[in-house]
N, CA, C and O of each residue as an XYZ file, in Angstrom:
884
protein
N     197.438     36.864     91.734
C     196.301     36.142     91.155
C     196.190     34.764     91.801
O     197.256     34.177     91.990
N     195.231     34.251     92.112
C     194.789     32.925     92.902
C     194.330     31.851     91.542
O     193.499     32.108     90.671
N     195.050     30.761     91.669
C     194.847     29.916     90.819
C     193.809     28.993     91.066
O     193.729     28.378     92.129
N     192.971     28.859     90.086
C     191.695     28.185     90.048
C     192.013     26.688     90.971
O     193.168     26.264     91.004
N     190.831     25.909     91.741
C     191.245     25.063     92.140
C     190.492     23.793     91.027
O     189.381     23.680     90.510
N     191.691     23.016     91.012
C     191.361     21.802     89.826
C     190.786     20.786     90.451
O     191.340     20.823     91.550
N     190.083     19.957     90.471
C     189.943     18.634     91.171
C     189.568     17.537     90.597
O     188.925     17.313     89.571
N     190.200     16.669     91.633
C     190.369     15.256     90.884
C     189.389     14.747     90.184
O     189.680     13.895     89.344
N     188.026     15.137     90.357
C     186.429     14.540     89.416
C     186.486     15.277     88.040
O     186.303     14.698     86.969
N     186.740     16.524     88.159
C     187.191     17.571     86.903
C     187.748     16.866     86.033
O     187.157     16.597     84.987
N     189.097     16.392     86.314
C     190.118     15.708     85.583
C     189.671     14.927     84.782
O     189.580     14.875     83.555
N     189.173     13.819     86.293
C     188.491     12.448     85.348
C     187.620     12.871     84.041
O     187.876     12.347     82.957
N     186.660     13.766     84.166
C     185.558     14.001     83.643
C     186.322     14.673     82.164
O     185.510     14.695     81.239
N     187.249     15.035     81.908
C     187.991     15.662     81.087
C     188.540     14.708     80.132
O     188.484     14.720     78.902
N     189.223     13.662     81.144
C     190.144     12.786     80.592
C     188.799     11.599     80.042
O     189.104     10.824     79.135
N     187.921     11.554     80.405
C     186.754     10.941     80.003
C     185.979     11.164     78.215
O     185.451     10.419     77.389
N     186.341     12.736     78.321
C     185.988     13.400     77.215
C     186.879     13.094     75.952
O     186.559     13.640     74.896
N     188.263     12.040     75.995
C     189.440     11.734     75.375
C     189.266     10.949     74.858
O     189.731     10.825     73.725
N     188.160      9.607     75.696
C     188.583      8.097     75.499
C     188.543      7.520     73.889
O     189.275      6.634     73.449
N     187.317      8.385     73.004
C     187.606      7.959     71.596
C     188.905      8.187     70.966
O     189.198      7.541     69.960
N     189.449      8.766     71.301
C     190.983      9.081     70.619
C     192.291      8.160     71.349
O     193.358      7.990     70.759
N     192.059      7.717     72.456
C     192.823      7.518     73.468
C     192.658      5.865     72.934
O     191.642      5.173     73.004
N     193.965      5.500     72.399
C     194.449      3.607     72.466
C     193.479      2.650     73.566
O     192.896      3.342     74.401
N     193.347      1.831     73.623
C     192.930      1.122     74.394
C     194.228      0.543     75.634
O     195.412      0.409     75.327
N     193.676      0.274     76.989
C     194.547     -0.009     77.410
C     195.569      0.907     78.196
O     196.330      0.570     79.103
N     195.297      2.829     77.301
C     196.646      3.274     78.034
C     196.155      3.899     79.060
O     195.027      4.161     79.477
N     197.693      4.169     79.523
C     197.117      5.205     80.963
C     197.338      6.591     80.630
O     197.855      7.024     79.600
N     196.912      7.204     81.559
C     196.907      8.594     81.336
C     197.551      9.526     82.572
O     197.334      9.123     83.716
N     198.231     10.594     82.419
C     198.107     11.090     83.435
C     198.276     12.975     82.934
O     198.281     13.453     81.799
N     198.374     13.547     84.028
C     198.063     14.983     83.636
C     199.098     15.731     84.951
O     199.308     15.425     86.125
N     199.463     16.578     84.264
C     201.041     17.439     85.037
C     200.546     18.948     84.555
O     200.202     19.457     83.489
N     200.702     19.387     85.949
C     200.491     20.767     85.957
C     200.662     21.122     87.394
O     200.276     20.460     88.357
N     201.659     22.917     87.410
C     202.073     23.283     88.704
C     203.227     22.206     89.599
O     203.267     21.916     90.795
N     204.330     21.679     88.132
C     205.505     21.825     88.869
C     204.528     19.845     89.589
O     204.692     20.084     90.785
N     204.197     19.192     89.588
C     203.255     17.751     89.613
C     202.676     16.726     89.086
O     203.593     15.937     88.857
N     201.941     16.381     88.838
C     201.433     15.083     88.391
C     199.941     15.142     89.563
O     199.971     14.714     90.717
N     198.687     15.803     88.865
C     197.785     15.636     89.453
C     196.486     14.658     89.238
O     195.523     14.397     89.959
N     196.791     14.334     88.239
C     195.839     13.035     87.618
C     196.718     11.749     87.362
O     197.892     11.890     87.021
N     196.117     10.398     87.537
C     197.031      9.568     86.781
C     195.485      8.270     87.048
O     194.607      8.026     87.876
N     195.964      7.804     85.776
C     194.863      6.710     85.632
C     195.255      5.067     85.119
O     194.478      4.762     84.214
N     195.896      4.321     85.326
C     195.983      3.459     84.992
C     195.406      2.585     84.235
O     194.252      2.198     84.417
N     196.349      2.096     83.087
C     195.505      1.272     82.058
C     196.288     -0.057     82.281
O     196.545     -0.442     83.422
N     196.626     -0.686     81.272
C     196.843     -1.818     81.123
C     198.481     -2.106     81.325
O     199.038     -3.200     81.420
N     198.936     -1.066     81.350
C     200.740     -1.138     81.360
C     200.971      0.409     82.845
O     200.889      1.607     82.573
N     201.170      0.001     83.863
C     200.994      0.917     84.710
C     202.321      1.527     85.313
O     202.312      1.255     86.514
N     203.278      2.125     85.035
C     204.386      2.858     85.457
C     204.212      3.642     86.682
O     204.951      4.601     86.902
N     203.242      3.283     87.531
C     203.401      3.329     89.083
C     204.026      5.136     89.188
O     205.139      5.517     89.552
N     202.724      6.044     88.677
C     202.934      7.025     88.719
C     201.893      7.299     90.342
O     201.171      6.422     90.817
N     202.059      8.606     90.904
C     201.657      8.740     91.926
C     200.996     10.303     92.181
O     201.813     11.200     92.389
N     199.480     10.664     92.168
C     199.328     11.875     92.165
C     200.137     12.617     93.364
O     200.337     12.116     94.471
N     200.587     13.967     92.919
C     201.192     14.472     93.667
C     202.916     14.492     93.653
O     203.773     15.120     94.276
N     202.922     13.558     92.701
C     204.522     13.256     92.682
C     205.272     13.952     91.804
O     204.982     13.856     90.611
N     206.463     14.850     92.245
C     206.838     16.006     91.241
C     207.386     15.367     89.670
O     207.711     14.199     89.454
N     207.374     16.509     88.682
C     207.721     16.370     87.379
C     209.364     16.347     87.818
O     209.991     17.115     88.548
N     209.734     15.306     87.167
C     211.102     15.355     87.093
C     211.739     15.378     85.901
O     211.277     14.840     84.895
N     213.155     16.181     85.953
C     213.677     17.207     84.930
C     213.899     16.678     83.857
O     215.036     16.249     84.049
N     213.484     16.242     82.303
C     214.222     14.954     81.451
C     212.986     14.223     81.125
O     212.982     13.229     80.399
N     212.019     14.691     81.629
C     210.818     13.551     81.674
C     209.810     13.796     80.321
O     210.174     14.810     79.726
N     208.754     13.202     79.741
C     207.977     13.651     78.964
C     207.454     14.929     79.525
O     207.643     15.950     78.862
N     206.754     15.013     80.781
C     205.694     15.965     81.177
C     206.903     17.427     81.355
O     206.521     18.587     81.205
N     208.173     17.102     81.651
C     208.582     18.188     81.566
C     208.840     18.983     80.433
O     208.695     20.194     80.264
N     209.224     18.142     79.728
C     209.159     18.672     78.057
C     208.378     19.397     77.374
O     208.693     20.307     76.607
N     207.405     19.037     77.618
C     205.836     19.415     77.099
C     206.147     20.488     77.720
O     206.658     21.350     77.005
N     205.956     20.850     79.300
C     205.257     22.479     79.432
C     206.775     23.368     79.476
O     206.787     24.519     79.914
N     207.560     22.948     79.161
C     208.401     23.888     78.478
C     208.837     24.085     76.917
O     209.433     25.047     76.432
N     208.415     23.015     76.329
C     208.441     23.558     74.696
C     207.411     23.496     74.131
O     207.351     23.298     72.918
N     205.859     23.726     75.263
C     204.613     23.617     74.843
C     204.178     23.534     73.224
O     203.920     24.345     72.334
N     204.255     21.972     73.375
C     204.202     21.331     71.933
C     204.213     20.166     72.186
O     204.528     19.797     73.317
N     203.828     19.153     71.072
C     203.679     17.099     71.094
C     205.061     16.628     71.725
O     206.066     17.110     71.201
N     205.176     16.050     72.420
C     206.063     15.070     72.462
C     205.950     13.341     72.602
O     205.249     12.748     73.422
N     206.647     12.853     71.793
C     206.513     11.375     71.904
C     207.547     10.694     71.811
O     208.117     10.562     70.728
N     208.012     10.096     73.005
C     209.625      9.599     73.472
C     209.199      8.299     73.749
O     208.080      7.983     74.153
N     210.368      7.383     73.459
C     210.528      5.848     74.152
C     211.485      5.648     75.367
O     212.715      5.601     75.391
N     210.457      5.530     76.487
C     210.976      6.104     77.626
C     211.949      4.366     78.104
O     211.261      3.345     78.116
N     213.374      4.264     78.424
C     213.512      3.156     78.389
C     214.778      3.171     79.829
O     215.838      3.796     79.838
N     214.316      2.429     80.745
C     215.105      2.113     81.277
C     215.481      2.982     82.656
O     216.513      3.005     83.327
N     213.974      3.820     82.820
C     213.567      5.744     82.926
C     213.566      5.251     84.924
O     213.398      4.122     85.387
N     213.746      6.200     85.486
C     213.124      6.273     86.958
C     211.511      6.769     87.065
O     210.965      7.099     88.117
N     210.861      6.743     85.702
C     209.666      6.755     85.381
C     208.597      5.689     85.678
O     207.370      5.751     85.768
N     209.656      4.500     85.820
C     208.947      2.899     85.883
C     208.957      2.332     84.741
O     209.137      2.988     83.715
N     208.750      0.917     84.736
C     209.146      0.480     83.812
C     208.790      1.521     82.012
O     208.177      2.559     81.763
N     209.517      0.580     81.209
C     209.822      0.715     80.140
C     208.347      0.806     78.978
O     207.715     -0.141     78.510
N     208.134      2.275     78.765
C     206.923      2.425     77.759
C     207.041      3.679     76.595
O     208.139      4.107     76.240
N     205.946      4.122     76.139
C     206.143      4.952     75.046
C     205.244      6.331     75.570
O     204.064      6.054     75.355
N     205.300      7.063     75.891
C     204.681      8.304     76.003
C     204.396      9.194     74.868
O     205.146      9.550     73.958
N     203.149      9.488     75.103
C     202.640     10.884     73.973
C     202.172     12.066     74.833
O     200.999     12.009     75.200
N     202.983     13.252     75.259
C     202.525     14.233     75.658
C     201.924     15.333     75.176
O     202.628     15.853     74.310
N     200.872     15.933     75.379
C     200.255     17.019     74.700
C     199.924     18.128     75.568
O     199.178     18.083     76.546
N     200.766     19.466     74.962
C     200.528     21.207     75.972
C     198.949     21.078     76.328
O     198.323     20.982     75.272
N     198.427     21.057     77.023
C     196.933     21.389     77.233
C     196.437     22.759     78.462
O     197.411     23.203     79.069
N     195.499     23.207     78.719
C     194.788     24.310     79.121
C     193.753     23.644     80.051
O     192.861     23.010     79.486
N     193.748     23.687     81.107
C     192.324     23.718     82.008
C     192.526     24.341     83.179
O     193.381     24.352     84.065
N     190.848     25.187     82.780
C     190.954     26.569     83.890
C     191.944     27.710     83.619
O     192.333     28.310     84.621
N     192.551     28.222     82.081
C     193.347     28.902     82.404
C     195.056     28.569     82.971
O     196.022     29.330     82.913
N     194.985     27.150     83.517
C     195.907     26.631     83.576
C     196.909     25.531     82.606
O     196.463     24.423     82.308
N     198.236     25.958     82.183
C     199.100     25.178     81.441
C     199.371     23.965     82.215
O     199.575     23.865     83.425
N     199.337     23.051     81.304
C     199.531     21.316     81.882
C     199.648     20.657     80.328
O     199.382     21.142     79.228
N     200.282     19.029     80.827
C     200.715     18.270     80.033
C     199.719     16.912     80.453
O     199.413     16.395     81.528
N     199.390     16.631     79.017
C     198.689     15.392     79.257
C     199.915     14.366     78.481
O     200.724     14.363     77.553
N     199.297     13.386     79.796
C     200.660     11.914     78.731
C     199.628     11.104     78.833
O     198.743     11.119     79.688
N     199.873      9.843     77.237
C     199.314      8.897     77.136
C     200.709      7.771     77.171
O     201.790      7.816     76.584
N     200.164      6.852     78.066
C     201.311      6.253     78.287
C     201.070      5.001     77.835
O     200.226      4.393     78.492
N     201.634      4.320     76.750
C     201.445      3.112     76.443
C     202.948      1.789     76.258
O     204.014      2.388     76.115
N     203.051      0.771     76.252
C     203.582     -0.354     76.242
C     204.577     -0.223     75.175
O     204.168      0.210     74.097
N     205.901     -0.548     75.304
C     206.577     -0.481     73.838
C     206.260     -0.775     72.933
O     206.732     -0.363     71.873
N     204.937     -1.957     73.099
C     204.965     -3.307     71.498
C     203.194     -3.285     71.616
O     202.383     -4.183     71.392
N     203.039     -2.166     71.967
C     201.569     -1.287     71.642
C     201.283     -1.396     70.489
O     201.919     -0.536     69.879
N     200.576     -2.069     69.712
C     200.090     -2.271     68.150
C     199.874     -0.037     67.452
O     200.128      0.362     66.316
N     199.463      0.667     68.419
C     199.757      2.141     68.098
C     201.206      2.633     68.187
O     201.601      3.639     67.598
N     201.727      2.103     68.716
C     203.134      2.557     68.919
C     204.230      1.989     67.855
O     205.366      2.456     67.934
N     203.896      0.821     66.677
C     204.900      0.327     66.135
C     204.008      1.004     64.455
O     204.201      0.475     63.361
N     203.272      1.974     64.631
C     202.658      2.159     63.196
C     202.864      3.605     63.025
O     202.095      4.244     62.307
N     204.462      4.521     64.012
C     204.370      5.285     63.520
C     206.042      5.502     63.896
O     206.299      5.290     65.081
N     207.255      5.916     62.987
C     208.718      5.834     63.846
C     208.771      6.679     64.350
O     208.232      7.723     63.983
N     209.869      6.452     66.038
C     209.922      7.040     66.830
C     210.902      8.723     66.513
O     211.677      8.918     65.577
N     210.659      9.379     67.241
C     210.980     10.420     66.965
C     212.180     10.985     68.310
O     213.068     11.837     68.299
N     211.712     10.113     69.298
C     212.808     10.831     70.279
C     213.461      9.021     70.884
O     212.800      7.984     70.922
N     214.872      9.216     71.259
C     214.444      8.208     72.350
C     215.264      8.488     73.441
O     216.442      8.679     73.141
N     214.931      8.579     74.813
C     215.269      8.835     76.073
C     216.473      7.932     76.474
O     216.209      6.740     76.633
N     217.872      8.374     76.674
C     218.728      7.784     76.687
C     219.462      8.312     78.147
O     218.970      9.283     78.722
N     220.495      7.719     78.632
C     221.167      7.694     80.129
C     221.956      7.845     80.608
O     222.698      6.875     80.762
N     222.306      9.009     81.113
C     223.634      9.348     81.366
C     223.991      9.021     83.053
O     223.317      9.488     83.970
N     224.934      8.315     83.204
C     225.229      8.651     85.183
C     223.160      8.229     85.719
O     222.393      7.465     85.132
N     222.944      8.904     86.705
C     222.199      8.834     86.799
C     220.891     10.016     86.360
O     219.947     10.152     87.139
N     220.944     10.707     85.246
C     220.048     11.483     84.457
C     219.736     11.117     83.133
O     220.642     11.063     82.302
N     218.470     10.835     82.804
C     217.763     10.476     81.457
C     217.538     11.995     80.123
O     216.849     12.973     80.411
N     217.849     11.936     79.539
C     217.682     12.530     77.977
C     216.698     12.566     77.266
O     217.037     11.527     76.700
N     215.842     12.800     76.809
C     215.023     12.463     75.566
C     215.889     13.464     74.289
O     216.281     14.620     74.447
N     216.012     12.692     73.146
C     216.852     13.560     72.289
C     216.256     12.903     70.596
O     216.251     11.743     70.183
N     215.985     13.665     70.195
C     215.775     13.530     68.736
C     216.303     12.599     68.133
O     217.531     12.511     68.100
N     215.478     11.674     67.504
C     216.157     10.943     66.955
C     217.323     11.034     65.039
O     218.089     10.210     64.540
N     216.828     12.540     64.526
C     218.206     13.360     63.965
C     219.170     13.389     64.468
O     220.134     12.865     63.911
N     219.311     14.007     65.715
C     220.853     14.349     66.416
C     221.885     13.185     66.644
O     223.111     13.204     66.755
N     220.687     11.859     66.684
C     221.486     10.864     67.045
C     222.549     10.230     65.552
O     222.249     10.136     64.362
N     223.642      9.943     66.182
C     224.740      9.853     64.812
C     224.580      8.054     64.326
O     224.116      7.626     63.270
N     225.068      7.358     65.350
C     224.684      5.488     65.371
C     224.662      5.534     67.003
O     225.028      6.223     67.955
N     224.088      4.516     66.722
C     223.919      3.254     67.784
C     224.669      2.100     67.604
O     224.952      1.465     66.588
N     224.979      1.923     68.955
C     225.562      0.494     69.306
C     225.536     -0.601     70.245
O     225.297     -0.349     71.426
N     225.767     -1.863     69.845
C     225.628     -3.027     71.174
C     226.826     -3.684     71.319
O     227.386     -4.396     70.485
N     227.121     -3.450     72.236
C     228.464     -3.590     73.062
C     228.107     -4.541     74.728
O     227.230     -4.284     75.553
N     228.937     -5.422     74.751
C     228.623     -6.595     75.790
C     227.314     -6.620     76.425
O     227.050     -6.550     77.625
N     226.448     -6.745     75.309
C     224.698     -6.856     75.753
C     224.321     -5.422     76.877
O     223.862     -5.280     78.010
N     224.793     -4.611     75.857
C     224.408     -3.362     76.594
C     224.534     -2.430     75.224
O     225.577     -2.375     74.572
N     223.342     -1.718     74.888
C     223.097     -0.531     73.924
C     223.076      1.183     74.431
O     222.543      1.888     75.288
N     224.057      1.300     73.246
C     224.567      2.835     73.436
C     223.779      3.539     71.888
O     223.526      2.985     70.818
N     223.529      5.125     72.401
C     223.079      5.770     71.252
C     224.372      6.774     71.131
O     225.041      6.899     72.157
N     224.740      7.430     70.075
C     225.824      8.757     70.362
C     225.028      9.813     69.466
O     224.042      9.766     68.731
N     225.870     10.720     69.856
C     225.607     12.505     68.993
C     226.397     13.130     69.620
O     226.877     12.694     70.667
N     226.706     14.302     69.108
C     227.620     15.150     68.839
C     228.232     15.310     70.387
O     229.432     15.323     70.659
N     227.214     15.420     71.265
C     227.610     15.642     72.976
C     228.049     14.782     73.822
O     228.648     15.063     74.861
N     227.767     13.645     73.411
C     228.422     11.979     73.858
C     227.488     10.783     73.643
O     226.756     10.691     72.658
N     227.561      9.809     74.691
C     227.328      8.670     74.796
C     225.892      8.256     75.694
O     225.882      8.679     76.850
N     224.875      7.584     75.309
C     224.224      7.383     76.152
C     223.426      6.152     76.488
O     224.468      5.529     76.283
N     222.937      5.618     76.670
C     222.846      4.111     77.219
C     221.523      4.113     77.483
O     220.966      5.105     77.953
N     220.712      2.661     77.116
C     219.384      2.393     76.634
C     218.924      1.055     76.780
O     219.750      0.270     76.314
N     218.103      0.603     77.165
C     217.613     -0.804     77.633
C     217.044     -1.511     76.249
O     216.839     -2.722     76.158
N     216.787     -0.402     75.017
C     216.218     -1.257     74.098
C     217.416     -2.166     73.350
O     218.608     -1.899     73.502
N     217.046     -3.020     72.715
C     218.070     -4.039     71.863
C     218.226     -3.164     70.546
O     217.324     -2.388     70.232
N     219.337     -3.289     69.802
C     219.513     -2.988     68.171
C     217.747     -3.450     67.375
O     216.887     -2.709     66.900
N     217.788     -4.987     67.535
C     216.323     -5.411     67.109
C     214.706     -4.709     67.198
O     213.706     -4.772     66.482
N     214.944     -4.243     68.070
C     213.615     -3.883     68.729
C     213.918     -2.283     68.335
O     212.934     -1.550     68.234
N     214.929     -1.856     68.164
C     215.129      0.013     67.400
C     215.052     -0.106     66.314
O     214.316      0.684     65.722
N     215.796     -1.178     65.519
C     215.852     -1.203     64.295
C     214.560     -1.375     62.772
O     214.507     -1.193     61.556
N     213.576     -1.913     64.109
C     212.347     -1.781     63.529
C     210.835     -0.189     64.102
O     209.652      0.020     63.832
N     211.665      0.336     64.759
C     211.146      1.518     65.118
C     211.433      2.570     64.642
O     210.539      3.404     64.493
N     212.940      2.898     64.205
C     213.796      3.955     63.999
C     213.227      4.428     62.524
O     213.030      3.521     61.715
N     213.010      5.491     62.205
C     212.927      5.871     60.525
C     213.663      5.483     59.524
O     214.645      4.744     59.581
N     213.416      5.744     59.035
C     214.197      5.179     57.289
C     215.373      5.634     57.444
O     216.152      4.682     57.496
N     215.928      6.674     57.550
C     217.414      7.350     57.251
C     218.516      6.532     58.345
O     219.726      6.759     58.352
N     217.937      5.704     59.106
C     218.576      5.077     59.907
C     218.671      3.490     59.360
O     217.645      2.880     59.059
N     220.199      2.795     59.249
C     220.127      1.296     58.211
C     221.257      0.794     59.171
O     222.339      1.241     59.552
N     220.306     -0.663     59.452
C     221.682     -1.721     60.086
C     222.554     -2.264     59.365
O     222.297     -2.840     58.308
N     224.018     -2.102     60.006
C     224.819     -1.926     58.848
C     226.310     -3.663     59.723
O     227.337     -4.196     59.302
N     225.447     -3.802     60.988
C     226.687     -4.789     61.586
C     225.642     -5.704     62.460
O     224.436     -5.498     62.321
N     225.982     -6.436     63.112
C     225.155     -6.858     64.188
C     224.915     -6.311     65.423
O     224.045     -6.526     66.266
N     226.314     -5.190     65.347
C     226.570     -4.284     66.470
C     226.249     -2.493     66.377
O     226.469     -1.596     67.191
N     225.571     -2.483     64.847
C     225.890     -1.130     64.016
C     224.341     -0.708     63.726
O     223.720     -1.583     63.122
N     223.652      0.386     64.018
C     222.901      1.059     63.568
C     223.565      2.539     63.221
O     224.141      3.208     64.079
N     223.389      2.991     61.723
C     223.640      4.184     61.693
C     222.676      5.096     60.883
O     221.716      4.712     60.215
N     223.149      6.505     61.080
C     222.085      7.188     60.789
C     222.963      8.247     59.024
O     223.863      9.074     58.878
N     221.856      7.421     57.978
C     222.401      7.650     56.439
C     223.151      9.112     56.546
O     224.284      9.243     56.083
N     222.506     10.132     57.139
C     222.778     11.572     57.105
C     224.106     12.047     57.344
O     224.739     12.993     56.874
N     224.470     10.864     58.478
C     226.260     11.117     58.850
C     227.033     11.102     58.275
O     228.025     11.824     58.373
N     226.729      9.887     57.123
C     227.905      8.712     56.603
C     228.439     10.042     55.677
O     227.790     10.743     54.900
N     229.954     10.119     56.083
C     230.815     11.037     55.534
C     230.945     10.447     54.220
O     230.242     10.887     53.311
N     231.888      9.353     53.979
C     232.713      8.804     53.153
C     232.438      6.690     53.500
O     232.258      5.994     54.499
N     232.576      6.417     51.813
C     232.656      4.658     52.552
C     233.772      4.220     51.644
O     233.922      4.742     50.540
N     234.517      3.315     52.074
C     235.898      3.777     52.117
C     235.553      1.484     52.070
O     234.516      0.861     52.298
N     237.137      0.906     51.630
C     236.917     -0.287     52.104
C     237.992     -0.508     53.023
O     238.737      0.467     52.934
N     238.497     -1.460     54.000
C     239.406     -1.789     54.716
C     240.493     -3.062     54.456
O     240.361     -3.748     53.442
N     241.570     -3.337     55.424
C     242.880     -3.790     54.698
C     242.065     -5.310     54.187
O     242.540     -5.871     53.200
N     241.025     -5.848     54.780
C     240.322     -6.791     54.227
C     239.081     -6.831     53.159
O     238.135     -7.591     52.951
N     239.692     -5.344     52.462
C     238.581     -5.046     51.060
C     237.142     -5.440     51.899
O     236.331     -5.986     51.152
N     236.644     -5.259     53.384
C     235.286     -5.276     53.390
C     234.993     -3.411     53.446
O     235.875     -2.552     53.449
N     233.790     -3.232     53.476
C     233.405     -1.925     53.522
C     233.128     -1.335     54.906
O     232.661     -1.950     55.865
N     233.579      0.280     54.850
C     233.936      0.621     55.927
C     233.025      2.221     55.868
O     233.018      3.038     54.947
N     232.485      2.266     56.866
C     231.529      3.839     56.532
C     232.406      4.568     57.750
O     232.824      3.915     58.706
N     232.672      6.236     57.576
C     233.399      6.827     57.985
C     232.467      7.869     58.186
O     232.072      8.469     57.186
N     231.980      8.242     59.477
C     231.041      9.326     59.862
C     231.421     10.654     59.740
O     232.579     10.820     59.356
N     230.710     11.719     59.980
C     230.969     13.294     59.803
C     232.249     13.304     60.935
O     233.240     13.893     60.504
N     232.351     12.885     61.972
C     232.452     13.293     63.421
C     234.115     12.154     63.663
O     234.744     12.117     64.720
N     234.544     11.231     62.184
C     235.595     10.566     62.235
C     235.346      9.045     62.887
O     236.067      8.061     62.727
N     234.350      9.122     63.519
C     234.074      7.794     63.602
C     233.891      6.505     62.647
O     233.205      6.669     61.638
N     234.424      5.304     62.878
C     234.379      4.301     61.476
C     233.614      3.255     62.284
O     233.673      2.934     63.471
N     232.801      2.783     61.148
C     231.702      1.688     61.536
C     231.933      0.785     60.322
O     231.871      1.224     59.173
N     232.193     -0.449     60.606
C     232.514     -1.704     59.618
C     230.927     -2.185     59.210
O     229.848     -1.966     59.761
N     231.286     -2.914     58.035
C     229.877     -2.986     57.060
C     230.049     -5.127     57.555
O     231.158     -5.577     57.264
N     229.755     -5.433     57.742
C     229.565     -6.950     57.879
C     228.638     -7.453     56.525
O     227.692     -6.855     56.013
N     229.273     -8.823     56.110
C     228.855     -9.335     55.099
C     227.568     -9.730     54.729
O     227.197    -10.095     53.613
N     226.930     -9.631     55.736
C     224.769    -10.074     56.179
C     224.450     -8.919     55.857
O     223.242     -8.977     55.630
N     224.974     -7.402     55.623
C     224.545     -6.255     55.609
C     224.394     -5.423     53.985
O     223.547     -4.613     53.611
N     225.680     -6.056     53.197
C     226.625     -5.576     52.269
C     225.758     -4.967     51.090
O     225.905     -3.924     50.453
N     224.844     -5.928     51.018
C     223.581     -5.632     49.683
C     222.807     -4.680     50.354
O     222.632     -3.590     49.809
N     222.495     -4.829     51.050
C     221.403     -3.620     51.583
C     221.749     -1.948     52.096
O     221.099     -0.903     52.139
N     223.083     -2.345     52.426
C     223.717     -1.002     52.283
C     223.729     -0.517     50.978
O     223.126      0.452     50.518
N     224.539     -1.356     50.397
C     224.740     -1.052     48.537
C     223.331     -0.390     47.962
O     223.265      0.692     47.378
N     222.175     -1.311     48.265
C     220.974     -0.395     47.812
C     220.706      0.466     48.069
O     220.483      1.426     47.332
N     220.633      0.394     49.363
C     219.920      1.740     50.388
C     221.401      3.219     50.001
O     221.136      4.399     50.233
N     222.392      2.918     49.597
C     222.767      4.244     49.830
C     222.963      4.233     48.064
O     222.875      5.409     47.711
N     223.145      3.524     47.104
C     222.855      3.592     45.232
C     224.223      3.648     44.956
O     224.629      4.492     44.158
N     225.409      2.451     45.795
C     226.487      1.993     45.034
C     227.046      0.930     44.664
O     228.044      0.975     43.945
């Protein structure tokens, strides 16, 4: 079978048909056939390049293999700089493709809804991973780590800047401590009677005294 030929005026004219729904400002681009055949620049431009392959870990790859929404905080990515992607499975011509809307971390759309994935770093390969799976987060010599069950992974955003993104089930608990409520095995206090949360997985995360009430509320002891 010979695959329809797409072209670049098509696209536009498509991606044209979006703009009421589409943020102000973002860019767009469109992946299909194993590429990146559209890309449009808005106001925050991650120096995408038609023609330039989908690489493995990425939003657009995600999409046309679990053809479904995705929306990751891409941070720190060989994507270009640091933004928020919304990918959506789409159809033209018979053909499967991924549309991304690519917008700015501190996108007035992007802080009015919590994040759901965030793209984290291993060696040199990026992750996007649910933000469930993830157990805590941490900041360690001005450098932030996320964990889950498979290991460790490393992230350009600050505790600050997650801590107001992340969903509810997730509570800062140190200056160095984000954790996620679902884990917390047991809370236990330490040889200095402060409080000590003890994860599914044996990990212990100390409660700091700026934190103490708000833990106490947030978990009803």
């Amino acid at each position: 079978m010979v695959k329809a030929e797409i072209s670049r005026d098509f696209l536009q004219q498509y991606t044209c048909l979006l703009e009421d729904w589409i943020p102000n400002g973002a860019s767009l681009a469109i992946a299909m056939d194993g590429k990146y055949v559209y890309y449009f620049s808005g106001s925050h431009d991650i120096k995408l390049q038609e023609g330039q392959p989908i690489l493995t870990g990425s939003i657009a790859d995600t999409v046309l293999k679990q053809r479904k929404k995705v929306d990751v905080m891409m941070d720190d990515s060989s994507s270009g700089p640091a933004h928020y992607g919304i990918g959506y499975p789409i159809e033209i011509k018979g053909e499967h493709g991924a549309l991304i809307v690519i917008l700015p971390p501190d996108h007035p759309a992007v802080m009015l809804e919590p994040l759901r994935f965030l793209t984290g770093k291993i060696e040199d390969e990026w992750y996007p991973v649910p933000v469930e799976q993830i157990t805590h987060l941490e900041s360690y010599q001005k450098k932030t780590f996320f964990y889950t069950d498979d290991g460790q992974y490393s992230i350009s955003s600050t505790l600050k800047d997650l801590s107001a993104r992340l969903p509810s089930l997730f509570l800062r608990v140190h200056r160095s401590y984000i954790v996620n409520t679902g884990c917390i095995q047991r809370i236990s206090r330490d040889f200095s009677s402060n409080l000590l949360l003890t994860l599914k997985d044996g990990t212990e995360l100390p409660v700091s005294q700026t934190y103490v009430n708000e833990v106490k509320c947030v978990l009803g002891f």
